[in-house]
TILORO-945669 format. One record per residue (C-alpha): residue number from 1; residue in one letter; x, y negated, z. Coordinates in nm, 4 decimals, decimal comma. Layout:
TILORO-945669
PT kolfi nuse        X        Y        Z
PT   NUM    A        X        Y        Z
...
This chain:
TILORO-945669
PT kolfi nuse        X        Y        Z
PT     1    X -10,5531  17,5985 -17,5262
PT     2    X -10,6216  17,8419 -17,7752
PT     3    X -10,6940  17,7364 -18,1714
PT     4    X -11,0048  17,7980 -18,1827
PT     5    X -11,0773  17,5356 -17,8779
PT     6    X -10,8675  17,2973 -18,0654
PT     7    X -11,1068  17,3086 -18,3791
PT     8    X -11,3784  17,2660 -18,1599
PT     9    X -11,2556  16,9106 -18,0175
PT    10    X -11,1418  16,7996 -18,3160
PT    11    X -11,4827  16,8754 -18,5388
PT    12    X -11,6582  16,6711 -18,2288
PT    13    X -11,4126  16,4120 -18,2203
PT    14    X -11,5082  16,3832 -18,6030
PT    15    X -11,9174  16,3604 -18,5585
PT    16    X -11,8453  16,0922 -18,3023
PT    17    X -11,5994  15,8522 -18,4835
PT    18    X -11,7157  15,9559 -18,8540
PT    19    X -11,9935  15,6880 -18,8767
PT    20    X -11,7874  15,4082 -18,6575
PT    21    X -11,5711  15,4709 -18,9695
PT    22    X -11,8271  15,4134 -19,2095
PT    23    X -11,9313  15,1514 -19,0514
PT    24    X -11,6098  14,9720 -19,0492
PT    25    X -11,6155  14,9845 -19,4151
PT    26    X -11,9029  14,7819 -19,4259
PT    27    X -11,8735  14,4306 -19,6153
PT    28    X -11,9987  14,1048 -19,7182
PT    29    X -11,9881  13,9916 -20,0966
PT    30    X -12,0495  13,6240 -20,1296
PT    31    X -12,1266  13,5026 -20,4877
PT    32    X -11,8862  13,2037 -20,5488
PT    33    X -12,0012  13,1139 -20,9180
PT    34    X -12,2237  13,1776 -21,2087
PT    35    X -12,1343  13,1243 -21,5544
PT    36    X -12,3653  12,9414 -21,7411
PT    37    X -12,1929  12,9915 -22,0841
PT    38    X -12,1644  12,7630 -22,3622
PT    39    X -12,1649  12,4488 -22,4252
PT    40    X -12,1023  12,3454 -22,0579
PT    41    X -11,9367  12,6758 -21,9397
PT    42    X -11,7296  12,9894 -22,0027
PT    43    X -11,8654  13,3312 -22,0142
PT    44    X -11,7316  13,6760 -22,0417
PT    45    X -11,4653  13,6306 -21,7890
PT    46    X -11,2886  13,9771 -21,8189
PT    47    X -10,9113  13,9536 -21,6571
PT    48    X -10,8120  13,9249 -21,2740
PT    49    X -10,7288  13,6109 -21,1465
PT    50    X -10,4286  13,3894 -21,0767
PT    51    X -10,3533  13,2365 -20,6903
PT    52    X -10,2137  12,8938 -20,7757
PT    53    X  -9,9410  12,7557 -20,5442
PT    54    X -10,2118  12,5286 -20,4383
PT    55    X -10,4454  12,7822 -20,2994
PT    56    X -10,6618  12,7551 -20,5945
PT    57    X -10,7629  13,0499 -20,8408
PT    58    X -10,7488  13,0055 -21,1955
PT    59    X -10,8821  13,2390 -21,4616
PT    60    X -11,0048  13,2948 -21,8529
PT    61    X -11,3204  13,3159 -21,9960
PT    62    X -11,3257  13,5188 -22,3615
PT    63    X -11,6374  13,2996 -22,4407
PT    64    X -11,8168  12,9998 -22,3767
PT    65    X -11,6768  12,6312 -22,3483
PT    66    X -11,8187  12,3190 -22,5210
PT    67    X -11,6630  12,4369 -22,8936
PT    68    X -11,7419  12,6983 -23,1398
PT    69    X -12,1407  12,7463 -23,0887
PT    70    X -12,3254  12,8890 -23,0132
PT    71    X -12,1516  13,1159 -22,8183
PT    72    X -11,8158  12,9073 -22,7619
PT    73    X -11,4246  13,0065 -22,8137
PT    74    X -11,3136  13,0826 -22,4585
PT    75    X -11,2261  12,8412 -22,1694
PT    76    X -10,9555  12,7682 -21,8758
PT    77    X -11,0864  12,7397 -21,5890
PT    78    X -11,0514  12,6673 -21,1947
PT    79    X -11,2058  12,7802 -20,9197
PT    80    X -11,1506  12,6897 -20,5417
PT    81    X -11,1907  12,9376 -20,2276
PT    82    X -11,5203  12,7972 -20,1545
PT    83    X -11,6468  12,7916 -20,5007
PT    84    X -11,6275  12,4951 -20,6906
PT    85    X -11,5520  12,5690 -21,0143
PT    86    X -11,3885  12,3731 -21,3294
PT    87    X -11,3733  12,4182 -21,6537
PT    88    X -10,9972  12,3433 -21,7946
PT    89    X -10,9829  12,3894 -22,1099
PT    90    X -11,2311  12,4883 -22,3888
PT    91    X -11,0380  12,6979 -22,6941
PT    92    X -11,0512  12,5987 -23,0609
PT    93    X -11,0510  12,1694 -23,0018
PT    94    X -10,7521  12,1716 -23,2399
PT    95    X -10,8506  12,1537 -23,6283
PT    96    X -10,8636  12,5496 -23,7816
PT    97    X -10,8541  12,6894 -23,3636
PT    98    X -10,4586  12,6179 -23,3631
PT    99    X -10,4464  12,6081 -23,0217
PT   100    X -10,5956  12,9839 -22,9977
PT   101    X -10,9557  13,0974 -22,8678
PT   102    X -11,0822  13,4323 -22,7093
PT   103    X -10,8461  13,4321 -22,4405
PT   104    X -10,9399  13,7782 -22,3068
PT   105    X -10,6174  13,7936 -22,0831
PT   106    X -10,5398  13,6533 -21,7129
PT   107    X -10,3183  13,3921 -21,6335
PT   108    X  -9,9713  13,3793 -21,4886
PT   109    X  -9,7896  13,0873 -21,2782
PT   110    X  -9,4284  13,0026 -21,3657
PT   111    X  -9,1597  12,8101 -21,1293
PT   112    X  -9,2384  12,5212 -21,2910
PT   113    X  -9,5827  12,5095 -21,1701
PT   114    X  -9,7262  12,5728 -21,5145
PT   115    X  -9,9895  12,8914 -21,6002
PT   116    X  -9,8846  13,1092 -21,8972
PT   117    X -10,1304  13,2988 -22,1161
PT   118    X -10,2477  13,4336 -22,4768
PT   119    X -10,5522  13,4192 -22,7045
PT   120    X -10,6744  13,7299 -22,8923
PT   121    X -10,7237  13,4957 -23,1821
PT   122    X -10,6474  13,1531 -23,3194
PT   123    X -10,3280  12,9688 -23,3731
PT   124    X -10,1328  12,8824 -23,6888
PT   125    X -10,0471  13,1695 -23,8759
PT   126    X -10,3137  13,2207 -24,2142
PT   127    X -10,2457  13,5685 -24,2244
PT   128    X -10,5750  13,6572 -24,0409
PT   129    X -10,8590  13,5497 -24,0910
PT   130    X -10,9291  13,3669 -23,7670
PT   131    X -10,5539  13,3619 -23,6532
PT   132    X -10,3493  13,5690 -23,5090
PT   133    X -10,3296  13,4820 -23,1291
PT   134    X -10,1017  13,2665 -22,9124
PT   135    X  -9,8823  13,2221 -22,6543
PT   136    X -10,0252  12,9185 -22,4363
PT   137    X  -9,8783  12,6988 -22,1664
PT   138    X -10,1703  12,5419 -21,9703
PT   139    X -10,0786  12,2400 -21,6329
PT   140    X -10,2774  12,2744 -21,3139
PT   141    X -10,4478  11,9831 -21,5032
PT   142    X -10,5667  12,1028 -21,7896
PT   143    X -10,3321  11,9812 -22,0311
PT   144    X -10,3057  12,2839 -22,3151
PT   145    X  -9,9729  12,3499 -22,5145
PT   146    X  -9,9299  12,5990 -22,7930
PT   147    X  -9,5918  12,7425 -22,7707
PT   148    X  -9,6051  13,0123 -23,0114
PT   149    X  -9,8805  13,1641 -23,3188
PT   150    X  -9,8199  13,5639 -23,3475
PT   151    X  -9,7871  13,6610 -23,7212
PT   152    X  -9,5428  13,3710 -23,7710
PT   153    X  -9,3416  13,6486 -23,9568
PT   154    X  -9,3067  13,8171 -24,2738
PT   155    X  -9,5413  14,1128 -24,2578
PT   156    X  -9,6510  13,9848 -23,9126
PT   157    X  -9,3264  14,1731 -23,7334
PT   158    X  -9,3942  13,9740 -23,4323
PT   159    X  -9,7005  14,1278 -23,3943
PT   160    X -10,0762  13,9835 -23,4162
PT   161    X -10,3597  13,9776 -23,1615
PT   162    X -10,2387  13,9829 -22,7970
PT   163    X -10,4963  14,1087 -22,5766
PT   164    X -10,2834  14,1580 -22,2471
PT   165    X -10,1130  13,9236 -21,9529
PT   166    X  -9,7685  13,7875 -22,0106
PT   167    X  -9,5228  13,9126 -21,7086
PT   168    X  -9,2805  13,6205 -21,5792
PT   169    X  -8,8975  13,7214 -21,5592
PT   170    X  -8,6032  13,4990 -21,4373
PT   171    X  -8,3857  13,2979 -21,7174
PT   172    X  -8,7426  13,0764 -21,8753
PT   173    X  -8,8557  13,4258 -21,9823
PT   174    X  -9,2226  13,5929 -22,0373
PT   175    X  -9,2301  13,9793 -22,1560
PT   176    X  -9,5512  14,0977 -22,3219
PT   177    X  -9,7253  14,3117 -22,6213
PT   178    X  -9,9739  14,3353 -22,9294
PT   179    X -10,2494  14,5090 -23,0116
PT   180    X -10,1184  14,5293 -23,3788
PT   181    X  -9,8592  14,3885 -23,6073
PT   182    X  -9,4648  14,4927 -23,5693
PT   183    X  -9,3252  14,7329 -23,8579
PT   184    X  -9,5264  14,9670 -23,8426
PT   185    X  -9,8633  14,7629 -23,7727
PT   186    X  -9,9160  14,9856 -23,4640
PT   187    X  -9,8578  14,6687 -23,1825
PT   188    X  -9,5229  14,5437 -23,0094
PT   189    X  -9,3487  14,4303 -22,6988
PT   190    X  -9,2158  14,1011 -22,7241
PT   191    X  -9,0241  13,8287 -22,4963
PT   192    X  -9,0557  13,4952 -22,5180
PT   193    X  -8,8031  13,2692 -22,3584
PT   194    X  -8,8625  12,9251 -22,3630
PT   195    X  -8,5686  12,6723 -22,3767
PT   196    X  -8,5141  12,4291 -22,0785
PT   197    X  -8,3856  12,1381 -22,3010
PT   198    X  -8,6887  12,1260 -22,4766
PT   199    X  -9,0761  12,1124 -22,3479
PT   200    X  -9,2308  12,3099 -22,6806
PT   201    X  -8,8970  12,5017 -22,7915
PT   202    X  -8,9534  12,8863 -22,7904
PT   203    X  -8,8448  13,2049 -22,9451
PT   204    X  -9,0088  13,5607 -22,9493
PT   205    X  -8,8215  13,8324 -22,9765
């Protein structure tokens, strides 16, 4: 069998199976949930989402949440395969937003069960004018602790306004960056490795 017969077969072999490809790709998008925004709501969810061990997903919202109107400070939220969804945690419910708001990163699940995330904005540094982001711990429950405020440092070396998901690593320890801040005000990588002995003890490096 010569080449030329070869090409033959194999550009029929392609008009025949060509569309039973394209037809395999074919799929079905099912709607799960629609924000409603604030106060009863997030909005502006704009990060993946996190599996929970218990087959649930959990995510952020940058916006919405029953603080902050009218447009809210962010939320926590829960959603299950079928599409029941729960609202967590709304940002800013501490006095001056000291527990962070505009999360506009995803969340990540530790060992211990727990999800681990930032806020753009918030927390309890006063060297920016609405804060200078967090590092948040956050229970399947909904029960929110601050473990570290960015800027907590002279000249904001530790950086300022995290905007991206914190990466687990063994040893208690989370690895992730800033927009800005760090020596030269031009962002940083940090780790933060949280002490076993003590349920709010931290350090960023």
């Amino acid at each position: 069998m010569n080449k030329a017969t070869l090409l033959k077969i194999a550009c029929i072999l392609f008009a025949f199976c060509a569309p039973t490809a394209i037809a395999s790709l074919a799929q079905v998008l099912t709607t799960l949930h629609s924000f409603t925004g604030y106060p009863n709501d997030g909005t502006g969810p704009a990060s993946a989402l996190a599996r929970g061990s218990d087959g649930d997903y959990y995510g952020t919202t940058g916006a919405g949440g029953d603080n902050c109107m009218p447009s809210g400070c962010g939320t926590v939220f829960k959603i299950t395969p079928g599409g029941t969804e729960t609202t967590l945690y709304s940002f800013c419910s501490q006095n001056n937003c000291a527990d962070g708001w505009t999360p506009t990163a995803g969340l990540v699940q530790a060992t211990d069960g727990n999800f681990y995330g930032t806020t753009y904005a918030g927390g309890t540094s006063t060297h920016c004018d609405y804060g200078c982001g967090t590092i948040f711990r956050i229970t399947p429950g909904g029960t929110l602790t601050t473990l570290y405020s960015f800027c907590s440092r002279r000249g904001c070396s530790d950086g300022q306004l995290p905007d991206a998901a914190l990466v687990p690593a063994p040893g208690s320890n989370f690895y992730g960056s800033t927009g800005e801040g760090g020596t030269s005000n031009d962002g940083t990588v940090f780790r933060l490795t949280l002490l076993r002995e003590c349920s709010v003890c931290r350090n960023v490096e």
